[in-house]
KEKE-3310 file (N, C-alpha, C; in steps of 0.2 Angstrom, whole numbers, plus 5000, padded with zeros to 4 digits):
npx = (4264:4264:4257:4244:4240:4251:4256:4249:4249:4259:4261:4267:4264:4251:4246:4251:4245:4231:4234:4235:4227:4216:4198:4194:4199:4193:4182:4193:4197:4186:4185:4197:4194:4185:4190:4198:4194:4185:4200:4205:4196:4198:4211:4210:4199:4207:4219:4209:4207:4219:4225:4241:4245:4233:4233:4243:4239:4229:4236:4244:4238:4233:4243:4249:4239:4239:4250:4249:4243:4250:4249:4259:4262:4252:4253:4266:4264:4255:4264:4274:4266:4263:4274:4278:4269:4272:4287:4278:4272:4282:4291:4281:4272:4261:4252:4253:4262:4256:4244:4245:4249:4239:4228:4229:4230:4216:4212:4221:4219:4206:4208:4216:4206:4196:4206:4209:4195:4192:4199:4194:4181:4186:4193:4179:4172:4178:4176:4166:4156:4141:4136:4119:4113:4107:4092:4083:4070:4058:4070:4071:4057:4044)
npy = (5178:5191:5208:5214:5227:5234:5239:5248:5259:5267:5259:5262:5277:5280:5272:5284:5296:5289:5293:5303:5310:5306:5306:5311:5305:5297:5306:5315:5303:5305:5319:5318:5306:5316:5327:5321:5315:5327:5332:5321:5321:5334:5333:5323:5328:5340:5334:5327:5341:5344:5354:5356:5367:5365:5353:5354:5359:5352:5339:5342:5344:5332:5323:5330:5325:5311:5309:5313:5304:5291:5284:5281:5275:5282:5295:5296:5294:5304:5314:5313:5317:5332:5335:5333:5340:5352:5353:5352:5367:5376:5371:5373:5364:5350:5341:5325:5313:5309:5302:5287:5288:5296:5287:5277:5282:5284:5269:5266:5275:5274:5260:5264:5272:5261:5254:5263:5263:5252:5250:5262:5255:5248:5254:5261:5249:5245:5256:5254:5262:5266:5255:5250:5257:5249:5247:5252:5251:5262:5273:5290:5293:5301)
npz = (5764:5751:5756:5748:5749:5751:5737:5735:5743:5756:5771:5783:5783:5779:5793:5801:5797:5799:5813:5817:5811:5819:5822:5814:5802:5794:5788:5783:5771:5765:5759:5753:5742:5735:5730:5722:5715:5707:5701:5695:5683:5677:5673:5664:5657:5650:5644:5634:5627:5624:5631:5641:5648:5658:5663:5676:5688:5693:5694:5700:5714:5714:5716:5729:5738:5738:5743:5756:5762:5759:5747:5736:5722:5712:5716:5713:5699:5697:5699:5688:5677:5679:5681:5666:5661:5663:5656:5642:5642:5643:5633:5623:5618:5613:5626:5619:5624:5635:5635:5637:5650:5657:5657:5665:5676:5681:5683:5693:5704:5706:5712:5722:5729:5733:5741:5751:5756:5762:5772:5779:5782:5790:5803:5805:5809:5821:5828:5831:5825:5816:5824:5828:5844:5859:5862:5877:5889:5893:5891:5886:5882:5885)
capx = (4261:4264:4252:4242:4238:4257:4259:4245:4248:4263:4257:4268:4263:4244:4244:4252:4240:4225:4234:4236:4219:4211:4191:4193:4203:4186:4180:4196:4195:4179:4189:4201:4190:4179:4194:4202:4190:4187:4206:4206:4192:4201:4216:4206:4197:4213:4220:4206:4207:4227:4230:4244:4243:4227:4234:4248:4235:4224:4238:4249:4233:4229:4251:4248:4233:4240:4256:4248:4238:4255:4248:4262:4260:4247:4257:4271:4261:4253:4270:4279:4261:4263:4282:4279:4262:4276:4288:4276:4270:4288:4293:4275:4273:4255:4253:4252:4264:4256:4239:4246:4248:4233:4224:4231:4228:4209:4213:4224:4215:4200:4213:4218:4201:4193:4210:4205:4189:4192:4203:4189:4176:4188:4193:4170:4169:4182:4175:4158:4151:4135:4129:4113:4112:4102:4084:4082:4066:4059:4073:4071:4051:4042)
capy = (5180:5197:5213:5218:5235:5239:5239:5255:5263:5264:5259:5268:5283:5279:5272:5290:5301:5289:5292:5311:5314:5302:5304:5315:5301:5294:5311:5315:5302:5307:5326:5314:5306:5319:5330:5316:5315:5332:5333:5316:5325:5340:5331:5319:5334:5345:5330:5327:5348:5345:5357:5357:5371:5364:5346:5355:5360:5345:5335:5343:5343:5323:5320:5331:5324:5307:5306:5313:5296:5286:5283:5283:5275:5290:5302:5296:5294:5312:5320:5313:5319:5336:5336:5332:5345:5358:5352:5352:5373:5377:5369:5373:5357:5347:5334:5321:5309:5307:5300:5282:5290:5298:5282:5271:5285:5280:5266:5268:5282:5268:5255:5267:5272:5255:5251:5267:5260:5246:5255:5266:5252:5242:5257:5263:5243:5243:5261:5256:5266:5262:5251:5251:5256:5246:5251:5254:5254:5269:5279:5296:5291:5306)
capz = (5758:5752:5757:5741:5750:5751:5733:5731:5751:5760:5776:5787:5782:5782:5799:5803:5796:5804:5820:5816:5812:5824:5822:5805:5796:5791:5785:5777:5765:5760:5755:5744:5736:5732:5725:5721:5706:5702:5699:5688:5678:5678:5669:5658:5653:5650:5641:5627:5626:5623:5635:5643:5655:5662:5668:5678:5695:5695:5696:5707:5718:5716:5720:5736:5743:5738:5746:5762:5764:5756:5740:5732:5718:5712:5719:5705:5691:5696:5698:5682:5673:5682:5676:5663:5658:5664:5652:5636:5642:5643:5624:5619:5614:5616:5630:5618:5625:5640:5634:5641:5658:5660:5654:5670:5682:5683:5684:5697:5706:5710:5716:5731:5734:5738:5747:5757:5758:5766:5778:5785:5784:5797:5808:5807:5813:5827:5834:5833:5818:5814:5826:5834:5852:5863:5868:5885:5890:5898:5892:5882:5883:5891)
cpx = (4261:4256:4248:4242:4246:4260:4255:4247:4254:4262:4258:4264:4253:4241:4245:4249:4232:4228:4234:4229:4213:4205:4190:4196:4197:4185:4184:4199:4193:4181:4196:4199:4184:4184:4201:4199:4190:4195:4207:4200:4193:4207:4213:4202:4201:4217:4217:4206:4215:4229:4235:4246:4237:4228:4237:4243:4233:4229:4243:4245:4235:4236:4249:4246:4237:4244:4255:4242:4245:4253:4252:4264:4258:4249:4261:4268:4259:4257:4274:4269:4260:4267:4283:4275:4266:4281:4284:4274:4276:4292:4287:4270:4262:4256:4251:4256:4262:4249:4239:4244:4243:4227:4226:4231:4220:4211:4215:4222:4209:4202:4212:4212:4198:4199:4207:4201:4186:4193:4199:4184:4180:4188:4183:4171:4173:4179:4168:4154:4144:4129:4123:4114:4106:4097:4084:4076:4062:4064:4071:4061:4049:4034)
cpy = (5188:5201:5215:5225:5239:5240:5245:5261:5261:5265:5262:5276:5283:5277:5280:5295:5296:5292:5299:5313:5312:5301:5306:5311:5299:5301:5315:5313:5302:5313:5321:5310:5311:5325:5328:5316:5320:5335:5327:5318:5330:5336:5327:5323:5337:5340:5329:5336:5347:5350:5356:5358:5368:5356:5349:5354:5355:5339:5335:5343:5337:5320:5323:5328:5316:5303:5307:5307:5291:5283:5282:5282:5279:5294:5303:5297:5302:5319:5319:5317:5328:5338:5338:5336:5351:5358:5356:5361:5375:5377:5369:5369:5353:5342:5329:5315:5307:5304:5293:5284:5290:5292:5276:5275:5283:5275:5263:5272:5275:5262:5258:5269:5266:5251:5255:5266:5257:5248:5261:5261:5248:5247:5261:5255:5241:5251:5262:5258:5263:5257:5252:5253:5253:5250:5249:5256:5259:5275:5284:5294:5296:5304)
cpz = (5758:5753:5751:5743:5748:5743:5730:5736:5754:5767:5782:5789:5782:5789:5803:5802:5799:5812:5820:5817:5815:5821:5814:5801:5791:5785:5779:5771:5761:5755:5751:5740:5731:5727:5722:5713:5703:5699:5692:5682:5675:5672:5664:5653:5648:5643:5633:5624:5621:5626:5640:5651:5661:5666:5675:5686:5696:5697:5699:5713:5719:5718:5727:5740:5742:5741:5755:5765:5762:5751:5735:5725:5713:5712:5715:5699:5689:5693:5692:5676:5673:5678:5670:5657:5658:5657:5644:5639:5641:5635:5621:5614:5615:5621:5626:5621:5631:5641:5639:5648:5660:5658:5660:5673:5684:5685:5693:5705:5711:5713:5721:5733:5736:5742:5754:5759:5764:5773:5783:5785:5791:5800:5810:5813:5820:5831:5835:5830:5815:5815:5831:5845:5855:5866:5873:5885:5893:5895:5885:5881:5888:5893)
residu = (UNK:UNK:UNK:UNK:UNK:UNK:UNK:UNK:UNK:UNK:UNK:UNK:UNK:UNK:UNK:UNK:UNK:UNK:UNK:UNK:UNK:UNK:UNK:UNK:UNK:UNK:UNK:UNK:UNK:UNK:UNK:UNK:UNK:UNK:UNK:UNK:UNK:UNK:UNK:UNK:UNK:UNK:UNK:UNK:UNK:UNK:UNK:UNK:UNK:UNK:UNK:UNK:UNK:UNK:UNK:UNK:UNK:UNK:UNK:UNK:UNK:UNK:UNK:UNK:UNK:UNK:UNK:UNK:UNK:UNK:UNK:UNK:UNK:UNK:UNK:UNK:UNK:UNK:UNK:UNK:UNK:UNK:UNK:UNK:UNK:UNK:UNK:UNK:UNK:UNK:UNK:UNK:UNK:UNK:UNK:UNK:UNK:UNK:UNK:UNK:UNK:UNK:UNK:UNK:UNK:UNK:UNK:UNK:UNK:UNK:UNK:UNK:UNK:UNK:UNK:UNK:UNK:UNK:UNK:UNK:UNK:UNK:UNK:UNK:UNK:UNK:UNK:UNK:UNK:UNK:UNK:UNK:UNK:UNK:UNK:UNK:UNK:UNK:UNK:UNK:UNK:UNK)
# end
């Protein structure tokens, strides 16, 4: 049966950045989804604006961050919308052609975080995270 994850994450490269950033993998999620969004806001904004110029950062930001977890999927759609923001500033054009795009980046975008999800609630459940420590009694009791 094929993988569903491997069609959002490629997983080489996600096992390599948990193993890179060990204890901060968890934590580092948290900084991709949190500037995960204000970049799809940033674009979505930029977009009903018609500006151009203003998709360009936000979505060279949300490719960075995306390929360095192997998001790749995300990563493409960021960089062809990037490209493609550069484009229309250059022909002075509006982004109107990329309404579609940026209409499946949502989308898209909450796929890989609840794969990531998953991906840090199993690595918290294999190192322990969360669970109770057994009382002892007498101890820490003055």
């Amino acid at each position: 049966m094929p993988n569903p994850t491997a069609a959002f994450v490629d997983l080489a490269t996600l096992s390599q950045a948990r193993e890179e950033l060990g204890a901060g993998f968890v934590r580092m999620l948290g900084y991709f989804r949190d500037d995960g969004w204000r970049s799809l806001l940033a674009i979505e904004e930029a977009m009903r604006a018609g500006n151009a110029a203003s998709l360009i950062r936000p979505a060279h930001t949300l490719k960075g961050e995306a390929l360095q977890f192997g998001a790749r999927p995300l990563a493409e759609l960021a960089e062809y919308i990037e490209e493609t923001a550069r484009r229309c500033v250059e022909d002075h054009e509006a982004p109107n052609a990329l309404v579609g795009d940026i209409v499946r980046l949502r989308p898209l975008f909450e796929a890989t975080l609840a794969l990531f999800d998953r991906e840090a609630s199993m690595l918290s459940r294999r190192q322990g995270f969360g669970r109770r420590m057994p009382i002892v009694p007498g101890y820490g009791q003055r």
